[in-house]
C-alpha positions as CSV (number, residue, x, y, z in Angstrom):
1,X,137.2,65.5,121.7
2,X,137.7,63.4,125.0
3,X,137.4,59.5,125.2
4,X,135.1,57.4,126.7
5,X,136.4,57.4,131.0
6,X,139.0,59.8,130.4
7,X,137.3,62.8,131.9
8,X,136.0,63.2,135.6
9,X,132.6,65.1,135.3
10,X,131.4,67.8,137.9
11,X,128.2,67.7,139.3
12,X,127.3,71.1,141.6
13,X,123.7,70.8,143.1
14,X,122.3,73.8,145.2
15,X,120.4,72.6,147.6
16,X,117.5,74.4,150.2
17,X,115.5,72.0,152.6
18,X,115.7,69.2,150.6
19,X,116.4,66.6,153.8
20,X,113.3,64.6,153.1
21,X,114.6,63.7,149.7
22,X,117.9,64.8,149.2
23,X,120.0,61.1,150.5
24,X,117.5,59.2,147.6
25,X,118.0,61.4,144.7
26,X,121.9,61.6,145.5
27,X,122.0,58.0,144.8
28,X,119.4,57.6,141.5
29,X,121.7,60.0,140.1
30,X,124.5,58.6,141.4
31,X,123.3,55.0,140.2
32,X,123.0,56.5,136.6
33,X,126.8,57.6,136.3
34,X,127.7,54.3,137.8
35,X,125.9,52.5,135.4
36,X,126.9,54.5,132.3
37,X,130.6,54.4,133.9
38,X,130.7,58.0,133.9
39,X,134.1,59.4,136.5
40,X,132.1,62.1,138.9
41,X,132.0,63.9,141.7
42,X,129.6,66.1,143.4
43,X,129.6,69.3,144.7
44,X,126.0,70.0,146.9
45,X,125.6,73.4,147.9
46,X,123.7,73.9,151.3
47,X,121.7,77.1,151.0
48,X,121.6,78.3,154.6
49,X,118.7,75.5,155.0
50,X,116.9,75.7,158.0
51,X,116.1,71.8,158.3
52,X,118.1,69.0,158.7
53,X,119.9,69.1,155.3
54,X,123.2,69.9,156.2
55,X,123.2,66.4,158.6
56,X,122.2,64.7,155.3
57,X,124.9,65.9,153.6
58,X,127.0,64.7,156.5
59,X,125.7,61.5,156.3
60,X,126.0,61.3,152.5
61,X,129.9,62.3,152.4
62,X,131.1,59.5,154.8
63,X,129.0,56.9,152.3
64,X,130.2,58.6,149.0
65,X,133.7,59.5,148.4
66,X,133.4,61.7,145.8
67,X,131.4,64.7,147.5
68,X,132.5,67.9,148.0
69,X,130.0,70.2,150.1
70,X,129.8,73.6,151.0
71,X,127.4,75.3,153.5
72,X,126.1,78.6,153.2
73,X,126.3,80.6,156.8
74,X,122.5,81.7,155.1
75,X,119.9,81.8,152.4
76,X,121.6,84.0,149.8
77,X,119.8,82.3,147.1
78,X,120.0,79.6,144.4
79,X,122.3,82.0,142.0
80,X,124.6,82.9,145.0
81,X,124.7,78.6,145.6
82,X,125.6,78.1,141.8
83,X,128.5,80.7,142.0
84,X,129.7,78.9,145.3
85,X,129.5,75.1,143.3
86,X,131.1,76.8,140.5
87,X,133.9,78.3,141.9
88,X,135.7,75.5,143.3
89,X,134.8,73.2,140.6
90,X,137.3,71.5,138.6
91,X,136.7,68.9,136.3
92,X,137.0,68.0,132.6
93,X,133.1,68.9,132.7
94,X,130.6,70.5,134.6
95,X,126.8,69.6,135.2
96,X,124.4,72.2,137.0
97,X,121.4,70.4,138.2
98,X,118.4,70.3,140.9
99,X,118.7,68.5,143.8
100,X,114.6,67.8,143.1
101,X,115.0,65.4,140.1
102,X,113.1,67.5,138.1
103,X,115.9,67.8,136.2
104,X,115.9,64.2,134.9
105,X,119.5,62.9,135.5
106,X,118.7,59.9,132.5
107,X,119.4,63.1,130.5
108,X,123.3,63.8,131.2
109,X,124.6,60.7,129.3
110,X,123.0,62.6,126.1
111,X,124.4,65.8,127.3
112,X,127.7,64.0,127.3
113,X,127.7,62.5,123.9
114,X,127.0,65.7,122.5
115,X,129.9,67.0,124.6
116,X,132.3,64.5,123.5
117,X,130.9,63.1,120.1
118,X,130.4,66.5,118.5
119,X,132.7,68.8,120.4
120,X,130.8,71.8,122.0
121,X,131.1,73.6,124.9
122,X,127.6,74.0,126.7
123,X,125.0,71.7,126.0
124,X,121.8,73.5,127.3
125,X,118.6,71.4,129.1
126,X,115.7,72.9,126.9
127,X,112.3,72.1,128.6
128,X,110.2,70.8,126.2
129,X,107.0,70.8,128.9
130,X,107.1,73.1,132.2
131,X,105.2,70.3,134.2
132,X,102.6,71.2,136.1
133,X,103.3,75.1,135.9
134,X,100.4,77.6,136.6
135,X,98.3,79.0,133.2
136,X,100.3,82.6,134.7
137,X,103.2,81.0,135.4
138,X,103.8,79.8,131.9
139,X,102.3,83.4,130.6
140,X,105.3,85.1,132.6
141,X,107.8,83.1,131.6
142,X,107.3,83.3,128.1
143,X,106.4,87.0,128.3
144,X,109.7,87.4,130.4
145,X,111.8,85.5,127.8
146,X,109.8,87.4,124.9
147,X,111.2,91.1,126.3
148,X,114.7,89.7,127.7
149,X,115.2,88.6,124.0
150,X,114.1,91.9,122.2
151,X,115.9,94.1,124.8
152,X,119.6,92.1,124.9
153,X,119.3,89.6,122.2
154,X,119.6,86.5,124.6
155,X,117.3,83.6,123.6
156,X,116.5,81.9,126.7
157,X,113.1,80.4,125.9
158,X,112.8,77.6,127.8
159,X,115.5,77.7,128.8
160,X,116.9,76.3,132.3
161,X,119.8,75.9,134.6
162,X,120.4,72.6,133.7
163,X,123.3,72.7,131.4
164,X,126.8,71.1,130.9
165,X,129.7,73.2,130.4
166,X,133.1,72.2,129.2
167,X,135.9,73.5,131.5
168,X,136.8,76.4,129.6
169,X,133.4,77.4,129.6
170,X,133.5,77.5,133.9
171,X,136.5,79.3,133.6
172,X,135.5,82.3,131.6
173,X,132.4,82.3,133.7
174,X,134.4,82.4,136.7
175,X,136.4,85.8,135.3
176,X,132.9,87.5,135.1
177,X,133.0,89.7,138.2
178,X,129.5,91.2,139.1
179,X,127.9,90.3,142.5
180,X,124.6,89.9,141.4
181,X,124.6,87.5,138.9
182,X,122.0,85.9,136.1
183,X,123.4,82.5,135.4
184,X,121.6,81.5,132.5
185,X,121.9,84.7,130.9
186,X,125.9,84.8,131.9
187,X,126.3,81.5,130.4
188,X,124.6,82.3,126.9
189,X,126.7,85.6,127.0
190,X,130.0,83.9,127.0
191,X,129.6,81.9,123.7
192,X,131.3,79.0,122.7
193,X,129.6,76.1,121.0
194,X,126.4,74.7,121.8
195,X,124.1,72.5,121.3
196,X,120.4,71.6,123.3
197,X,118.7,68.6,124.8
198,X,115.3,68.6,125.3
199,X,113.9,67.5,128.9
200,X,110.5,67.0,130.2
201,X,110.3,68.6,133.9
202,X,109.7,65.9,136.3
203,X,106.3,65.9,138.6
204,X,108.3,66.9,141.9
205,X,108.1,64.5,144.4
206,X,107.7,66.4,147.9
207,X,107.6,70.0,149.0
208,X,107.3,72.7,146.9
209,X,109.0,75.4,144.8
210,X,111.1,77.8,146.4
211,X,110.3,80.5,143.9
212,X,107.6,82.9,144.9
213,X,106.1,85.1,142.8
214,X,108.2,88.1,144.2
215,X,111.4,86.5,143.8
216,X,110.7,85.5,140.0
217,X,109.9,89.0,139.5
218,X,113.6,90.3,141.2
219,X,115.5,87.8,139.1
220,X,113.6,89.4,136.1
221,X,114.5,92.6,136.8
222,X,118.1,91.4,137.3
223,X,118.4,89.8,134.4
224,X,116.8,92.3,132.1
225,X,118.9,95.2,133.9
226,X,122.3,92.9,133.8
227,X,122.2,92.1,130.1
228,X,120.5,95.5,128.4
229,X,120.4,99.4,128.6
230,X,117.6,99.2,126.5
231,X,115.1,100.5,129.5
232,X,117.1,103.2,129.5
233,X,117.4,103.8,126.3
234,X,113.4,103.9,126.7
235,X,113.2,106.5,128.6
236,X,115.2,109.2,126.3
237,X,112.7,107.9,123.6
238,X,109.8,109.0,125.7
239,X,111.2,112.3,126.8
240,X,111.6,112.8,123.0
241,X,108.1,111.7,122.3
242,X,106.4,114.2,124.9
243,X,108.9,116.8,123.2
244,X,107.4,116.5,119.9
245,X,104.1,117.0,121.5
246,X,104.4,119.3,123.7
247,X,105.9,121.1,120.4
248,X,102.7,120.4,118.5
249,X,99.9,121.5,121.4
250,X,102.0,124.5,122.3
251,X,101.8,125.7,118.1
252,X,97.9,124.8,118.6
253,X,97.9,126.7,122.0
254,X,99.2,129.9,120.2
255,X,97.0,129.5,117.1
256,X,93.8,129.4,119.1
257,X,95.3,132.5,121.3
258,X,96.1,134.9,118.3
259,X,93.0,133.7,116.7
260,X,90.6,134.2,119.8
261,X,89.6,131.1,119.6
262,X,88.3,130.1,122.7
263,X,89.0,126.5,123.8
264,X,88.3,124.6,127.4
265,X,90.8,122.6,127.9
266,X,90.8,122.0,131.7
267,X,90.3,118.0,131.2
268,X,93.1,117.8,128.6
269,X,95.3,119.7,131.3
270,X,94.6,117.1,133.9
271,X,94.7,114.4,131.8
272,X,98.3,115.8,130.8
273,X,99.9,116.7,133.9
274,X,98.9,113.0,134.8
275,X,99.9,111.3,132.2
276,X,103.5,113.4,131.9
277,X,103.5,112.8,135.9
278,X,103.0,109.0,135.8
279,X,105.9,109.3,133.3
280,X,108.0,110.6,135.0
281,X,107.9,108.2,137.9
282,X,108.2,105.0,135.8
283,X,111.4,107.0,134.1
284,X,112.4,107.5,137.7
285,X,112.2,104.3,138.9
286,X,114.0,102.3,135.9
287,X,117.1,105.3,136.4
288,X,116.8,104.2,140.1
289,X,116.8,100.3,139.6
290,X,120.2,100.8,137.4
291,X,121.8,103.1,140.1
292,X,120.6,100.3,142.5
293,X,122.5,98.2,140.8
294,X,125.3,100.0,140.6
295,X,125.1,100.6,144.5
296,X,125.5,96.8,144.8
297,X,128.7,96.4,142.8
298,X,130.4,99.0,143.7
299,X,129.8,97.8,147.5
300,X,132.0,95.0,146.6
301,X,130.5,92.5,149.2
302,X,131.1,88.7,147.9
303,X,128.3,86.8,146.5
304,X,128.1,84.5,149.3
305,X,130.1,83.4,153.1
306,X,130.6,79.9,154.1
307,X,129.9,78.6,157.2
308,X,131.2,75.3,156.8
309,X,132.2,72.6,153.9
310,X,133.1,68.8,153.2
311,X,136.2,67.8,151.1
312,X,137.9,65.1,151.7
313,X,140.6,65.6,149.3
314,X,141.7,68.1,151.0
315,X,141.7,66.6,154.4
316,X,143.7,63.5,153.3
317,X,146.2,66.5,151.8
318,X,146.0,67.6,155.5
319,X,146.3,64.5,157.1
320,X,149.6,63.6,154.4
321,X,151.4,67.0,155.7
322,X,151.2,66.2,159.1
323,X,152.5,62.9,158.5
């Protein structure tokens, strides 16, 4: 249990072209800890934005004393931003969030009740509406979060990255080692307690989603091929399947030989060597998405590079030294 102002909570934000509304949202959330009397800081988490971003950030650290920033020397994407916030955080508590709003920051005082009142570890932002989400949109997710569950057992659901974690909870994530990384299925993975808030995505105000088709897609793959063997597992079941028949038409195919039968069977031929061929490609590609996969671990490169970053702390450490 922690009491009431004896904790300072985290706050890591990626951000990516956000400069129109980045400085307003800072401070509605910021207003909302104020108000509640909730100890913070933030850490925002520039991803290699081309627009003028960064300067906001700038701008937002010499009005706000407790921000930390970090600037990615590119885009490496909103997971490799969360790893970067993650890493260097350090309080009692740690809130992942959008810079958007769309994850309502009204919400976190909940999340913190449960956190304190009730004692668990992750308290996970469950959307209870998707917003204004495409009819396919909403098909894929749910179709996604249908197959991710029966292959690895993770019920993500609705799920989202807006979550609070307890301390512990950011430190066995930050022993998980892979380069490519899944957070929401890393941070169901580790356990602990838990408990769920719902939330109602916000309409978002300016701009739109960074997520194309595409790259919803990749992180599918990732996080299906991070979290389960099953594919593979897949295709031995297959190759036993076309076993079995190939077993049963080769009996018929020696019945009908010894017994003069005489059978045409060039369409079921085609129609074999086709279907066995297509097969084999799928089988191909699923063995060559996990060696992939492989290839990027093993290649050791870090998840991200930083160009450049805010933190005063350290600084005033800097400044007290040369003193």
């Amino acid at each position: 249990m922690h009491e009431i102002n004896s904790f300072v909570l985290t706050l890591v934000i990626p951000v990516y072209q956000e400069a129109n509304q980045l400085y307003e949202n800072i401070h509605i959330i910021r207003n909302i800890l104020n108000r509640n009397g909730i100890s913070h800081e933030f850490i925002l988490v520039d991803d290699g934005s081309l627009d003028k971003t960064w300067e906001v950030v700038k701008t937002l650290s010499k009005e706000i004393d407790e921000i930390r920033a970090i600037r990615l020397s590119r885009n490496f994407g909103k997971e490799a931003a969360l790893c970067a916030g993650l890493e260097i955080a350090n309080g009692d508590a740690c809130v992942i969030m959008d810079a958007d709003l769309q994850h309502p920051p009204e919400v976190i005082p909940q999340m913190l009740d449960l956190w304190q009142s009730q004692g668990v570890d992750i308290v996970d932002g469950i959307k209870s509406s998707r917003g204004k989400e495409s009819f396919f949109k909403k098909i894929s997710a749910r179709s996604f979060y249908s197959i991710l569950k029966r292959f690895s057992g993770l019920d993500l659901n609705n799920a989202s990255d807006f979550k609070l974690l307890d301390s512990k909870v950011v430190s066995a994530w930050k022993r998980m080692g892979e380069r490519t990384t899944f957070f929401r299925g890393m941070s169901a993975w580790v356990g602990f307690k838990r408990a769920s808030v719902p939330f109602v995505v916000a309409e978002r105000q300016e701009g739109k989603s960074k997520w194309s088709f595409l790259r919803l897609l990749k992180l599918a793959i990732i996080a299906i091929t991070s979290f389960s063997s099953a594919p593979l597992q897949l295709v031995t079941f297959i190759g036993f399947l076309f076993l079995i028949s190939s077993v049963i038409l080769g009996v018929q195919t020696l019945y009908m030989k010894f017994m003069n039968i005489s059978f045409s069977g060039f369409t079921t031929v085609i129609l074999l060597l086709l279907i066995i061929g297509s097969t084999l490609m799928i089988s191909l590609g699923i063995i060559g998405t996990y060696i992939a996969r492989i290839f990027d671990e093993v290649k050791q490169r870090p998840r991200y590079i930083v160009l450049d970053r805010i933190d005063k702390r350290q600084e005033q450490e800097k400044h007290y030294l040369k003193e």
